[in-house]
N, C-alpha and C positions, 0 to 999 in steps of 0.2 A: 713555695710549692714548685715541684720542678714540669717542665712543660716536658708533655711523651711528644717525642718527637718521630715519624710518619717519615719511612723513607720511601723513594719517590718512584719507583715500581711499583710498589704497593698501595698509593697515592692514584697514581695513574689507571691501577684496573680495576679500583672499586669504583673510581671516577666513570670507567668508559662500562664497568657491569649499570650502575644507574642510569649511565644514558642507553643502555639496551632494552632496559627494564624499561622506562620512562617512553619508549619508541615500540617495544608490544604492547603496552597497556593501549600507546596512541590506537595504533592498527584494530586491538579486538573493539575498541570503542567508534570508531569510525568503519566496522563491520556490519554494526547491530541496529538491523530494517524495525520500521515501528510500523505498523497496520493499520488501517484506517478500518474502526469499525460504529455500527450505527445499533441504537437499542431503543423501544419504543415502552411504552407504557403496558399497552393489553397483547405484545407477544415475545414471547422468548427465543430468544436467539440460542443456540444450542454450537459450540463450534468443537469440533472432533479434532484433536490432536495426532500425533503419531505413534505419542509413548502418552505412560501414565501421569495424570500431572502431581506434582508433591509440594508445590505452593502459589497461591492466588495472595497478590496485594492490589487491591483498589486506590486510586487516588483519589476519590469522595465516599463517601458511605450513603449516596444517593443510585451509586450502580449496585446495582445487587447480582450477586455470582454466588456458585455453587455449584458442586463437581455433581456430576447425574447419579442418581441412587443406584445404577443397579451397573454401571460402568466406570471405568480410574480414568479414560482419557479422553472423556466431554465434558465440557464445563458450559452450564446456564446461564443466561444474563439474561436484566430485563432491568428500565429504568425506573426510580424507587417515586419519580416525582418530572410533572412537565417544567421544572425549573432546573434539572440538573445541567450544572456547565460540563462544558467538554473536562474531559479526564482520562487520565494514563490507567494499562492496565498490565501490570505484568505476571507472568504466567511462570512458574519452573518445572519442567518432565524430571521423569526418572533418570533419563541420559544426562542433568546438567545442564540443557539447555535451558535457555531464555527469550521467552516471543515479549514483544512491547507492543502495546496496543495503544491508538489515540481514539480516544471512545466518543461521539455525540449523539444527544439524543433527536429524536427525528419525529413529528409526529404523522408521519404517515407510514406506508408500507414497509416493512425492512426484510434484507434478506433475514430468514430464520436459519437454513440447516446452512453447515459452514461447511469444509473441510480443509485444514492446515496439512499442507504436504511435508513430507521431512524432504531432508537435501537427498537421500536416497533411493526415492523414489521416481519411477520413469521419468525422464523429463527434469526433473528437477537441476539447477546449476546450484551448485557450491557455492559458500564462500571462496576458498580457497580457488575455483575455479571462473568463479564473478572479477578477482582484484588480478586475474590474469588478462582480461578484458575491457578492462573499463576502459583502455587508451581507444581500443577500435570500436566500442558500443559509442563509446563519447563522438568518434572521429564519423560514425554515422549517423547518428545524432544530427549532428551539422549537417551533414548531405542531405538529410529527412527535411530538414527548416527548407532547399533550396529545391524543392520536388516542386513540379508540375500537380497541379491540383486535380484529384482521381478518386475523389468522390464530393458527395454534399448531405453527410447527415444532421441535422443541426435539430435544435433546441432552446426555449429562452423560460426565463420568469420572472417578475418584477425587475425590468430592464436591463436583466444579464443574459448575453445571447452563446448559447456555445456550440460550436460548427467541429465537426472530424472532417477536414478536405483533403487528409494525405493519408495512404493507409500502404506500406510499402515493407516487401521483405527482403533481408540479405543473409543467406545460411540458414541458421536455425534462430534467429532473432526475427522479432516485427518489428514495424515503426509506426506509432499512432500521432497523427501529428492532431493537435487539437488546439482549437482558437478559441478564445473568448473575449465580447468588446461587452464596456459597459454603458449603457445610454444611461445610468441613472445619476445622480444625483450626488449619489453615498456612496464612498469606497468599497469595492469588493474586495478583501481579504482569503484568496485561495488557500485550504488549509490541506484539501488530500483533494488525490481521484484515486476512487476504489472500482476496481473490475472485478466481474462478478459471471460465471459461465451459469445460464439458468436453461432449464425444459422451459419450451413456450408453455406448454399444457400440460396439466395436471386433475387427477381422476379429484373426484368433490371430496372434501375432509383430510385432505391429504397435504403436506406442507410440501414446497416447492425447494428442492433439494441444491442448493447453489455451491459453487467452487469458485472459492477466490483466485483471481490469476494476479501473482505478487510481479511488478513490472522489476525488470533486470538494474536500475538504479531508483535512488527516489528521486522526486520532484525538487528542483533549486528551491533554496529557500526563502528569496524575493521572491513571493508571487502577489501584490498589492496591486489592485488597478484602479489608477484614478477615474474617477467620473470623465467621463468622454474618451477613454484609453482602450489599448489592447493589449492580449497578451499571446501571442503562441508558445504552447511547448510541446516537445515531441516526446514520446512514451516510449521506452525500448520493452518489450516483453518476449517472452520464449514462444517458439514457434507454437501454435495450436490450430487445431480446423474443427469446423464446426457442422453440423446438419443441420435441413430445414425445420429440425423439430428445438432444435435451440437459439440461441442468442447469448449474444456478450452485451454486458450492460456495464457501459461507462456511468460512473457515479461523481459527482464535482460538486465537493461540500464546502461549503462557507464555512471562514473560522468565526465561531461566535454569535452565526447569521442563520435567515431561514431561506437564503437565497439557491436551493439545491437543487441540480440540476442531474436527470438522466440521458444518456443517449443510448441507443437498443442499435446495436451492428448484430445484421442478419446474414444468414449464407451467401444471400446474393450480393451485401455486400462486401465478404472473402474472395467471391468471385472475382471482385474488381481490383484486390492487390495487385502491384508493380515490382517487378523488380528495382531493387536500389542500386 
């Protein structure tokens, strides 16, 4: 059998097409943000899309989804059992897009009304316009760890304590710098922190209409704190202001654990930002 033999131009630019290929698969896969969301037993979570959705995949058959009867771009959840383990949810619109979701369930309050922004919307940063920044979001980042401490909202439960003591802006970015030490016993496993813009007050019968604020990078992926340990990390998120009839609620979910923690920043605490 004779061997086809492959001359070496043509060798060399199918070689360097895969490694082009092999190098944007890398990029759109280390683009794609996953969301932390929370689902309780006795209420439904409702999260409002931008465009119409055209497929829902569950990672248990314990969360329960369903697009809303009488609209294409809200999808229901509610969990099917107080045993269901955390689980993926992915989501497809009309446009192609892809939202991934890390889902736990919670037995206490959770936000219900959602709303997903697209990247075109006010405010919103890009992709394309996020991986143009990440050197100086990161390189602030670092200067956010070294701030002077200019506030003290804190928080604990079952021997996990977590404190917001830096809250600092530079341009159209914020810096949430937040600590957590563990006095307990048992390894804390950080799995998300979910922010959440809510009305303080709300008329009776009426659901409390919340807007997730998706932070400009996510979380490192060591976040494990030994018994007697700490951890600070700083939050990068897009600029936003708030009035005295709202609040931003910092959410710090345990991976696997019931160890979950809220923190509620008020206007008077926006008042107090620093420049970076």
């Amino acid at each position: 059998m004779k061997t086809l033999a492959i001359p070496k131009f043509v060798f060399f630019a199918l070689t360097t097409l895969a490694g082009f290929i092999a190098s944007a698969q890398d990029a759109s896969l280390a683009s794609q943000k996953t969301l932390a969301l929370q689902v309780s037993l006795n209420q439904t979570v409702s999260v409002r899309f931008p465009e119409a959705i055209t497929s829902v995949d569950r990672g248990s058959s314990q969360l329960l989804a369903k697009k809303a009867p009488t609209v294409e771009n809200v999808l229901l959840l509610k969990a099917g059992s107080p045993d269901m383990p955390p689980t993926s949810l992915m989501v497809i619109l009309s446009d192609g897009s892809l939202h991934s979701f890390q889902v736990q369930f919670s037995s206490g309050p959770v936000p219900i009304g959602l709303e997903l922004l697209s990247d075109t919307a006010p405010g919103a940063v890009t992709t394309a316009q996020l991986s143009g920044q990440q050197p100086l979001i990161r390189h602030e980042m670092g200067k956010a760890q070294g701030m002077p401490r200019n506030l003290r909202v804190k928080a604990s439960t079952q021997g996990i304590k977590a404190r917001i003591d830096g809250f600092y802006i530079a341009g159209d970015r914020i810096y949430l710098r937040l600590s957590l030490a563990n006095h307990s016993v048992i390894g804390y496993d950080l799995a998300s922190v979910a922010l959440y813009l809510q009305d303080k007050a709300q008329p009776k019968r009426t659901a409390a209409q919340q807007k997730q604020i998706i932070p400009l990078l996510p979380l490192p992926k060591q976040n494990t704190i030994a018994s007697g340990g700490q951890l600070t990390v700083v939050i990068p998120l897009p600029k936003l202001t708030i009035d005295r009839r709202k609040y931003l609620a910092v959410q710090i979910h345990e991976n696997t654990g019931s160890r979950n923690i809220s923190i509620r920043l008020k206007a008077s605490h926006f008042r107090k930002m620093k420049a970076l």
